[in-house]
C-alpha positions in Angstrom: 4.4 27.0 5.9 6.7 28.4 3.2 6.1 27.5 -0.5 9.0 25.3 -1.1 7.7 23.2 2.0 3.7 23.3 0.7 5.5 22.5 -2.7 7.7 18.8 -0.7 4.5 18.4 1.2 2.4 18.3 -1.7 4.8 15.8 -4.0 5.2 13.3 -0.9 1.8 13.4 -1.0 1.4 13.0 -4.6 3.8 10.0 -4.1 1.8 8.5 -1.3 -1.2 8.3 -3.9 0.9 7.0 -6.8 2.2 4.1 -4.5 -1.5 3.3 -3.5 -2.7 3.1 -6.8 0.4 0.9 -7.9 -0.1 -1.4 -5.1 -3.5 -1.6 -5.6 -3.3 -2.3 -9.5 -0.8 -5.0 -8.4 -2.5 -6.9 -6.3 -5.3 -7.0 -9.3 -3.4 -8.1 -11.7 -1.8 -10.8 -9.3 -5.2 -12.3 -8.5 -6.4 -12.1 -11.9 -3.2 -13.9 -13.8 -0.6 -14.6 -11.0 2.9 -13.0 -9.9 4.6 -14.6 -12.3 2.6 -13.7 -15.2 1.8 -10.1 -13.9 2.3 -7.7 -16.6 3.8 -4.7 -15.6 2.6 -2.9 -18.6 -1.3 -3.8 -17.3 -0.4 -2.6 -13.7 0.9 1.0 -15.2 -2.1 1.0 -17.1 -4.6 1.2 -14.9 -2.9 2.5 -12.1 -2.7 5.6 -14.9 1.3 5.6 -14.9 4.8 5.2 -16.9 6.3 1.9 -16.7 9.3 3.5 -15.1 7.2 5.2 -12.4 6.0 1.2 -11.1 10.1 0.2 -10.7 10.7 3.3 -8.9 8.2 2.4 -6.2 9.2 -1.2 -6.8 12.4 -2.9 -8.1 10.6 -6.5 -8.4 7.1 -7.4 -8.5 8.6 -9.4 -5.5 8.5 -6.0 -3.3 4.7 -6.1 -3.5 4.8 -9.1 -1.9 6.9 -7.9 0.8 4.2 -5.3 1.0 1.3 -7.3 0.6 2.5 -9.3 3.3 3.4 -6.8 5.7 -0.4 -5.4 5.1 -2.1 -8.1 5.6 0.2 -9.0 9.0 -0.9 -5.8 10.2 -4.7 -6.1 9.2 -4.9 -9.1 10.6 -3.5 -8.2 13.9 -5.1 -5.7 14.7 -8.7 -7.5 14.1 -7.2 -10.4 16.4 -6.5 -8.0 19.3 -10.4 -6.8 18.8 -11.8 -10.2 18.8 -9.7 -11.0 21.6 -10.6 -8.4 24.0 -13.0 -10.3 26.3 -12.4 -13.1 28.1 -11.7 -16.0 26.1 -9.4 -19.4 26.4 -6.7 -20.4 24.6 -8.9 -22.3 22.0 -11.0 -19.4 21.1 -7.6 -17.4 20.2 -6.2 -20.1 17.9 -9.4 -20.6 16.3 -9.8 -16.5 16.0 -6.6 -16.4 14.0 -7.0 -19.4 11.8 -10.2 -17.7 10.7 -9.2 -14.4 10.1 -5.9 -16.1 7.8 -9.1 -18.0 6.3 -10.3 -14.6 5.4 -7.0 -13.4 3.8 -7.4 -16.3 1.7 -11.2 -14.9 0.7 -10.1 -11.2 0.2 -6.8 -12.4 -1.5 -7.6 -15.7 -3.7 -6.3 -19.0 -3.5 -3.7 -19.1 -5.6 -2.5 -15.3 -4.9 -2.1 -16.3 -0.8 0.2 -19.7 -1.8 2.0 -17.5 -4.2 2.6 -15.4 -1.0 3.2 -18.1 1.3 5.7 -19.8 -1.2 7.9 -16.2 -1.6 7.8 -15.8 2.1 9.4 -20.0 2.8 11.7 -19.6 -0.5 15.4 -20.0 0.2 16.2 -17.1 -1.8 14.5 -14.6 0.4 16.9 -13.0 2.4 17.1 -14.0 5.6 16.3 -11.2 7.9 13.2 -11.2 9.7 12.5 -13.1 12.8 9.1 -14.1 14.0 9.4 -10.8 16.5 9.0 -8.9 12.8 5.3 -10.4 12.9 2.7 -8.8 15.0 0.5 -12.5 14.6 2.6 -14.7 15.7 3.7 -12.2 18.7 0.1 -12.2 19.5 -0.3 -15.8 19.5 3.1 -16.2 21.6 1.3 -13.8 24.2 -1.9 -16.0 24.2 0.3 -19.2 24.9 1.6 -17.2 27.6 -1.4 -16.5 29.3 -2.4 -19.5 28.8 0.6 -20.6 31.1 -0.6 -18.0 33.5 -3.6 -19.4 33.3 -2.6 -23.0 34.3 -4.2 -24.0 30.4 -0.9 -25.1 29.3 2.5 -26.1 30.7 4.5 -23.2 32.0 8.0 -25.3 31.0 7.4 -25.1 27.5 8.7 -22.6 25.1 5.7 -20.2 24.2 8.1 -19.1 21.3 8.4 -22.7 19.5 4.8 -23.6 20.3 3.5 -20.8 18.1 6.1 -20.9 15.9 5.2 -25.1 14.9 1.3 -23.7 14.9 1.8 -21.0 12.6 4.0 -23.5 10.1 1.0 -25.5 10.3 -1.9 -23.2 9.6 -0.1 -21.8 6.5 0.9 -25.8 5.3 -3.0 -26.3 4.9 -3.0 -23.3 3.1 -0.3 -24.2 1.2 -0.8 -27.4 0.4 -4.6 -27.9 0.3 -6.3 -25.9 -2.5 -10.0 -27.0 -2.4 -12.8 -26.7 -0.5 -12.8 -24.3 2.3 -14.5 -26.7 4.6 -11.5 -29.1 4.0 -9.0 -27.0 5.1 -11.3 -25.9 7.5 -11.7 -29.5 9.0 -7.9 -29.3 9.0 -7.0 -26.4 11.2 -9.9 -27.3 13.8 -7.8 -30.8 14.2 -4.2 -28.7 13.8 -6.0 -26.6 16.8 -7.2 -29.5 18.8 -3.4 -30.8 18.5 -1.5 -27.9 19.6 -3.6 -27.7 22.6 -3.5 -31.1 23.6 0.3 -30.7 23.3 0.5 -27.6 25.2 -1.3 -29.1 28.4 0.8 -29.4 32.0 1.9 -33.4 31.9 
């Protein structure tokens, strides 16, 4: 490797760390005050960096989101597709990924996972992912679907819809029910029981 190539490799590098550190520092500052009164000034700060440098990795402390979310869809999936591989029934995998969005809520806060939940529903978010952007709700689409294999629910039904609507629901009680953990708790074990019953073969 030439010099001028050790030299890129070395600065995307140095980038790579600056980003982390930024992100990181974010995320901080979001759970200590909220997004909206971040300050940007406290992020640089501690992440050891010009105010410029944090709106050249991101324009709006609205692209951390966008990160945040995209980590956390990823983290979660992949400890879903661990959990789930043993035998297990369609319960088990709803009830798998209702507590590992429960532990988001632990890692991230309360108020920092509505804050999320209410950038990613708000009607001036552009509008271009679909669900097949989300590696959760694919999974959960390809456990109603073995689930139809499986004669556990009705084959005639879209797998698509069904865990879009249970989804919706599992981040509403998020959303809407700041509190006591075992509340919400109560909630997604009878948002669970539902979906099932309304997946069955009629």
């Amino acid at each position: 490797m030439g010099e001028p190539q050790r030299q890129a490799t070395g600065r995307a590098a140095q980038r790579l760390r600056t980003h982390e550190r930024l992100f990181e520092a974010s995320v901080a500052e979001f759970k200590r005050t909220g997004v909206a009164a971040a300050d940007v000034r406290e992020i640089v700060a501690s992440a050891g960096v010009a105010q410029g440098t944090f709106y050249f990795h991101f324009p709006a402390k609205s692209d951390v989101l966008l990160e945040l979310e995209r980590r956390e869809d990823v983290r979660i999936a992949a400890d879903l597709r661990k959990a789930l591989d043993r035998p297990h029934t369609l319960v088990d995998a709803l009830t798998e990924v209702t507590d590992l969005i429960l532990g988001m809520e632990r890692r991230l806060g309360g108020r920092l996972v509505r804050e999320l939940l209410g950038h990613h529903f708000s009607p001036s978010r552009p509008d271009v992912d679909t669900w097949t952007n989300y590696q959760v709700i694919v999974q959960v689409v390809e456990e109603i679907e073995r689930a139809q294999e499986r004669g556990e629910a009705d084959p005639n039904l879209d797998a698509a819809t069904s865990a879009a609507l249970f989804m919706l629901g599992v981040y509403g009680v998020l959303a809407s029910t700041p509190g006591p953990r075992q509340a919400r708790r109560a909630l997604l074990d009878a948002l669970i029981s539902r979906t099932v019953r309304s997946l069955e073969t009629r």
